[in-house]
N, C-alpha and C positions, 0 to 999 in steps of 0.2 A: 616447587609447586607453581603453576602458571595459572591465575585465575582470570576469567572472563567477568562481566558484571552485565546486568541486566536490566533495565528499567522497563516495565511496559505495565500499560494499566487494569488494574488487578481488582480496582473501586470505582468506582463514580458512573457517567454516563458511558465513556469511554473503554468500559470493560467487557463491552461487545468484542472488540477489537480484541483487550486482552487474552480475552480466552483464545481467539484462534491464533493467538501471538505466544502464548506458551505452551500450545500445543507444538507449533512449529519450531521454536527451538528444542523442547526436549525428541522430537523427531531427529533432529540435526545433533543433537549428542548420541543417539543410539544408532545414527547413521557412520557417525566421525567412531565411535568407540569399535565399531565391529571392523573398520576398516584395517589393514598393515599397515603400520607405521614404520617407521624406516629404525634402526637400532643405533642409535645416538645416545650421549651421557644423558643430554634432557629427558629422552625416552620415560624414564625413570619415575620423572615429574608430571603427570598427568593431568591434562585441561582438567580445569574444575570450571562451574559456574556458580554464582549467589546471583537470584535473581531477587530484586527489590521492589516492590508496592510504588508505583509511578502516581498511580492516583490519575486522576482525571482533570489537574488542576498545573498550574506553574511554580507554585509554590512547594506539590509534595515531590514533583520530578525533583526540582531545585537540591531537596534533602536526598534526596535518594543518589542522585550523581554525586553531592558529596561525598557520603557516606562512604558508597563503591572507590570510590576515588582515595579517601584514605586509606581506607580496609587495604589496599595494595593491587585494584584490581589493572590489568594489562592493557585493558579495550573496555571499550563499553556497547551493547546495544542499546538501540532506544533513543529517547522516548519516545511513544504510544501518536503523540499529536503535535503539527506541525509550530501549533502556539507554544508547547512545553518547549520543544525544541531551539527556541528562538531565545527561550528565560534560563534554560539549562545550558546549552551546549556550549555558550560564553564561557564559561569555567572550566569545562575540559579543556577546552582551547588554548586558556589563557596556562594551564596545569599542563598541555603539552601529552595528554591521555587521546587515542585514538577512540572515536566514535563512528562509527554503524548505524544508519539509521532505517527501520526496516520500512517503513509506513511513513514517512514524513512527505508528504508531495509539493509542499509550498514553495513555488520560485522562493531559493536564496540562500535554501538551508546549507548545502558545502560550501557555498561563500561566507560562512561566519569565520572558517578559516582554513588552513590546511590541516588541521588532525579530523575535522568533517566531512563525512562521505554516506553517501545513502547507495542501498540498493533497490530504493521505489524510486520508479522515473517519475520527473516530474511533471504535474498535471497539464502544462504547458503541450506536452507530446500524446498523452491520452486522451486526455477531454475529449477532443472535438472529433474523436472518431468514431462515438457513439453518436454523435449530434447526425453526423456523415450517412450515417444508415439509417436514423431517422426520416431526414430528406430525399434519402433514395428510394424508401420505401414510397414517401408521400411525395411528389414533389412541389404537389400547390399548396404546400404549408407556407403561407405568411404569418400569421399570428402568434406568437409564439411569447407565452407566460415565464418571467424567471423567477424562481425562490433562493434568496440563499440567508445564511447568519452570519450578519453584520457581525457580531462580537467574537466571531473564530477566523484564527488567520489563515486555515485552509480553504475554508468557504469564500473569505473574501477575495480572498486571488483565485480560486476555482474560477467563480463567476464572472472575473474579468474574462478570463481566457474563454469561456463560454459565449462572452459577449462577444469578443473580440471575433471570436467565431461566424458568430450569424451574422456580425457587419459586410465579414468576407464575403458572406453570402448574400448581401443587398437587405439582410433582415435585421429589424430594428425591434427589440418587445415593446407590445404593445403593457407592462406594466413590468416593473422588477418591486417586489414583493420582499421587505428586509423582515426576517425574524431572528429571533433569539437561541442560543446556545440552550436555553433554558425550555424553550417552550415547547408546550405538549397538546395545545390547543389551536391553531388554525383556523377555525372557521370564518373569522374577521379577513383575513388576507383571502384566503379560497373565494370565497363569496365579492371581494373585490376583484378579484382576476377572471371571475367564469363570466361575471357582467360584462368582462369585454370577449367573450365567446374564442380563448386559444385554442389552436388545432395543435399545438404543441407547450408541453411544460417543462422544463429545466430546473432540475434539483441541485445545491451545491450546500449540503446539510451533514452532521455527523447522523450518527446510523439511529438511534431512538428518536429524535426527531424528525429524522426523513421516513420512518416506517408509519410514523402515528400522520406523517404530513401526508403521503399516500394513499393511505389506509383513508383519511378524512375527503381529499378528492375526488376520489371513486366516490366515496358516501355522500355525496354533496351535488354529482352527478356529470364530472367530467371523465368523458371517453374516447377521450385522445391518447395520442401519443405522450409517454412520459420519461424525458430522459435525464438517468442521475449521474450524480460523480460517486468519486473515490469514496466519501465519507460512508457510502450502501455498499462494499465490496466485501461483504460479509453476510454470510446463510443465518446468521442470529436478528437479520431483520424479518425473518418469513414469520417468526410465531407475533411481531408487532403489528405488519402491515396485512398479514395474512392471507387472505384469496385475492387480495387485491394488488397484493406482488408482482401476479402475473402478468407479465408482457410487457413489464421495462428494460428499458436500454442502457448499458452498463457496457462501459469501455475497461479492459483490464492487460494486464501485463502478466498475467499466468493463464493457460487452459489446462485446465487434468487431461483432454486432449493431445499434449503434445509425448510425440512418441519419441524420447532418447531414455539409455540407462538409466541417466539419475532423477528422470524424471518417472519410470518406470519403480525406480528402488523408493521415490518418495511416495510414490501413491501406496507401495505393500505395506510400507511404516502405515502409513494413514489410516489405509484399509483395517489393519489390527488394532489401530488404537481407535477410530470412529468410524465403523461399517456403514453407517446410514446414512453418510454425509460426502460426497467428495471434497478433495480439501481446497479451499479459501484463497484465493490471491494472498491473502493478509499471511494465512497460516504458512506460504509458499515463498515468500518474502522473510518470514522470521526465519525459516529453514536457512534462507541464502544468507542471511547475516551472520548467522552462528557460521556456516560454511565456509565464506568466506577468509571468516578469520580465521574458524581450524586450517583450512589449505595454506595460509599466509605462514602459519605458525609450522606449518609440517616445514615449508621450503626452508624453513632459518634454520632447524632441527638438522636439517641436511646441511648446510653452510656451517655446523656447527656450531649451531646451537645460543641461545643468549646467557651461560654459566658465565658469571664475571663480569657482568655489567650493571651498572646501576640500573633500579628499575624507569627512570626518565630517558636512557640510554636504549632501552629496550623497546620503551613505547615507540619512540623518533625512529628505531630498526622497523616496527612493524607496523609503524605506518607507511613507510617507505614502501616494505614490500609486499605491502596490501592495495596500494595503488598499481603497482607494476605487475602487478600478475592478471593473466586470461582466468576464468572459470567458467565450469560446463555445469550450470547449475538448473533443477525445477524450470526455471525461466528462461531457459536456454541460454545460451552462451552471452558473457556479459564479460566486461573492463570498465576503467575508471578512468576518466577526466584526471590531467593534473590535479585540476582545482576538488578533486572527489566526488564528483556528479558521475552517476553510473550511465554505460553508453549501453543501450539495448537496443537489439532490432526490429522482434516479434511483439506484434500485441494483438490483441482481440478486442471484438463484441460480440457479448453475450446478452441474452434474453432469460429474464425468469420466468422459468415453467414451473406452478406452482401442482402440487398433488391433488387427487379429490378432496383430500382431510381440510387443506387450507392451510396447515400447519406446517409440512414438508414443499419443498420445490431443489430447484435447483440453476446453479448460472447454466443456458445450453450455448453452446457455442452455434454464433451466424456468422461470424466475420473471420476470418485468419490473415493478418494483416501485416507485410513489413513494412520497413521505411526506405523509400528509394535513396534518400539523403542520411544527411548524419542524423541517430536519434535527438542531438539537440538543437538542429536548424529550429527557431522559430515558429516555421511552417512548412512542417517536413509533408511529403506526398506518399498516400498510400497506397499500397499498390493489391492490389485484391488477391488471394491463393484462394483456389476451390475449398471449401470446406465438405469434406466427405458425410459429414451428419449436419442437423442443427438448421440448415440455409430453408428458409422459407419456401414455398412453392410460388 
């Protein structure tokens, strides 16, 4: 029996995320289970997974990667958030258990060591390409408002990179606005920031706090440009921030747009399992981590399989060769960094179009975007492809 383990957040604030993260691995089991597998002794032993309650905290990841870890599990995905990640992963690490991280974006996370590796890039290479067509759109934006939560380690390094961004561009905020992991109220910081009249706003927030933070901006009476990170890259903030959704900028590393097989075969899973929704960066991302590992696991099955090793034996094999392999996944073709930093090329900006109801929208693709340079240069340069729908007039 070869088991996988899962940690993603199932409770707390965080279980926006959750949901389109267990949607997307159980896509990726009924993807990997339909597929031929090659006829080997392992064949026999069939992937399992036990997916575990992450929580929304550092404390219940903590349990739960234990947990997995004893129980006998071979890999892990997860955790949900880049702060769990940083309290958790130390212990896979130190245990010599291979970890997957599907949503973790914070500069550092594969440098906790070599069993860590994500397949979200990180925000250092996304961020600022949403900011990018921001600017192009407007380009006598100076002003420019930024929010992020001080007490989250994704927010907090988002917003660097955000900052770092507008310096590039000779722009300095005219106010950085610190809130809480916790908070649900805004109008104290809103009302300091519109006094200084921004033509642009900069969100670096998990997703119930950036929907209720937007949702209060608009009501408050700013009509600018509004652009977020990673933490809003999920459709579960439309019924929060509601009609007010509409018309933010959002840099992402998956389109339902892109046209290859397995990007074709994820959207018919999706389509059957959620008609009303295409599916999620987040949910697109879980898929590739479950993916990853099954293809790592199929290649050793062919080599012959792990029968006769000890299980610390077999993690060290499939860590190995889960870094040495290409995949043609949802996200297009990706590899791994020695150090386990996933290398991508393509990314996007999208725009939320929200529905009459106010309840429904969707991410529309404007941008279709590679990287002339390596995806992990620093400041890598984007290079524009037509986008056939979505581009503005």
């Amino acid at each position: 029996m070869l088991k996988l383990g899962a940690v993603i957040a199932l409770t707390g604030n965080a279980n926006l995320y959750g949901q389109d993260q267990r949607l997307g691995i159980a896509l990726a089991q009924q993807w990997f289970n339909g597929r031929s597998r090659p006829k080997t002794p392992d064949s026999a032993s069939p992937l399992t997974l036990e997916l575990e309650d992450g929580g929304s905290d550092e404390a219940t990841a903590i349990a739960a990667f234990n947990l997995l870890i004893n129980a006998g599990a071979l890999a892990l995905i997860g955790p949900t958030l880049s702060q769990q990640a940083f309290a958790a992963d130390p212990i896979a690490q130190r245990l010599g258990v291979p970890v997957v991280a599907p949503s973790n974006t914070a500069q550092g996370i594969p440098q906790i060591g070599r069993y860590i590796s994500r397949v979200s890039a990180q925000s250092s290479v996304i961020a600022p390409l949403s900011l990018g067509e921001a600017l192009r759109r407007d380009p006598s934006i100076r002003r420019v408002a930024v929010f992020y939560a001080q007490d989250d380690a994704y927010s907090a390094a988002e917003t660097v990179i955000f900052q770092k961004a507008l310096a590039a561009r000779n722009l300095t905020p005219v106010t950085v606005q610190r809130t809480q992991l916790a908070d649900n109220d805004f109008q104290n910081p809103i009302t300091a920031a519109l006094q200084l009249n921004p033509q642009l706003v900069v969100i670096s927030v998990q997703a119930v706090a950036g929907g209720n933070l937007i949702r209060q901006l608009r009501e408050l009476g700013y009509r600018g440009q509004i652009v977020v990170g990673n933490g809003l890259n999920t459709p579960n903030i439309y019924p929060i921030c509601q009609r007010w959704c509409d018309g933010i900028l959002i840099a992402q590393a998956y389109s339902p747009e892109l046209d290859t097989p397995i990007n074709r075969a994820f959207l018919r899973l999706h389509q059957r399992a959620n008609p009303e929704q295409p599916p999620s960066q987040i949910t697109a991302q879980a898929f590739t981590a479950y993916q990853v590992l099954a293809e790592a696991i199929t290649r050793l099955e062919q080599q012959g399989g792990l029968r006769g090793q000890t299980l610390g034996q077999a993690r060290s094999r499939l860590m190995q060769e889960l870094l040495g392999g290409s995949y043609d996944t949802p996200l297009g073709p990706i590899r791994f960094r020695p150090d386990g930093e996933v290398v991508q090329g393509r990314f996007y900006v999208a725009e939320v179009r929200m529905q009459p109801d106010g309840r429904r929208g969707r991410f529309t693709l404007v941008r279709d975007l590679s990287l002339e340079s390596d995806p992990q240069d620093p400041a890598p340069r984007p290079a524009t492809k037509p986008s056939a729908r979505g581009e503005r007039p």
